[in-house]
C-alpha angles and dihedrals in degrees: 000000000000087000085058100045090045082057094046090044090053099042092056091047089053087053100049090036085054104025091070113205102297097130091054085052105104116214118263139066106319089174123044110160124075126224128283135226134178131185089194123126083336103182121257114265112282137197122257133175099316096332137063120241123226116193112220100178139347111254137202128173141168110200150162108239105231098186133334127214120200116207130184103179132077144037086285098058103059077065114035112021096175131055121198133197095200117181125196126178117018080347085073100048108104091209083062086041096052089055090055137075116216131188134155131198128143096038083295128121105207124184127201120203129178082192134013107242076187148021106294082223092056087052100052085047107043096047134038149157109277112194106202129217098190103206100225135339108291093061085042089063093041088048096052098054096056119114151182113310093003110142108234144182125211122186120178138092140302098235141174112226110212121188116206087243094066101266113130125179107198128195126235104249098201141050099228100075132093134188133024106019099005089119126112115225106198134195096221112215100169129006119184133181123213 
């Protein structure tokens, strides 16, 4: 009988561990506001890890993480462990959520939906893949605890990673696009968690 209540007690710590906090989320825009970029006094490149670093624009964003995908394999890896779908607007309105089906593998975020609650254009616009540089330790730890529904704000830079061998890894530097490339890669500076 112990044996049996050990089980039941780690299977619901592992649902509520992995689970996140959705049923707490109340419907309703979370997340009003959309996410800001400036091209004004952006640093010089600057060297980081094997690459150099090129900001493109100075980015802010306040989000509802909508699911994280960790990945340790790759080029891309030794730069950006950590891969985010972040919604805003309708995007972060768990009665929209709940209608909507979201994975993410390859460095990809991919929805399902049976029935649009919105627009298919709001939702390619008001959501989107985020990979994440995080610029030292402590916003790789930050980064790394984050889970599914938190509310979070980023702050860092929209850069271009360049490797002395040619290969180069750009962000998207709007929110508009879709597909190949629409993705945003972020120095992370500060990542917080409300």
């Amino acid at each position: 009988m112990k044996k049996l209540l050990w089980i039941f007690l780690l299977f619901a710590a592992g649902y509520i561990f992995f689970k996140g906090n959705n049923a707490a989320m109340p419907s309703g825009v979370i997340v009003p506001e959309m996410p800001t970029q400036s091209t004004v006094n952006l640093p010089a490149p600057f060297p980081f890890r094997n690459y150099t670093l090129t900001p493109l624009a100075h980015m802010e964003l306040r989000a509802r993480v909508l699911s994280t995908k960790r990945y340790a394999t790759g080029r891309e890896a030794e730069l950006s462990p950590l891969d985010m779908a972040l919604g805003w607007g309708r995007m972060s309105d768990s009665s929209v959520l709940d209608k909507i089906r979201i994975s993410q593998s390859g460095r990809w975020y991919r929805w399902k939906t049976d029935h649009f609650p919105i627009p298919r254009r709001e939702m390619e616009t008001h959501s989107s893949n985020m990979h994440l540089i995080p610029a030292d330790e402590r916003v790789e730890a930050s980064m790394l605890a984050v889970r599914k529904d938190d509310i979070i704000q980023i702050r860092g830079f929209l850069v271009r990673a360049d490797a002395a061998d040619g290969w180069r890894w750009i962000s998207s530097l709007t929110r508009e696009d879709t597909g190949q490339g629409a993705c945003e890669l972020i120095f992370v500076t500060s990542l917080t968690r409300e």
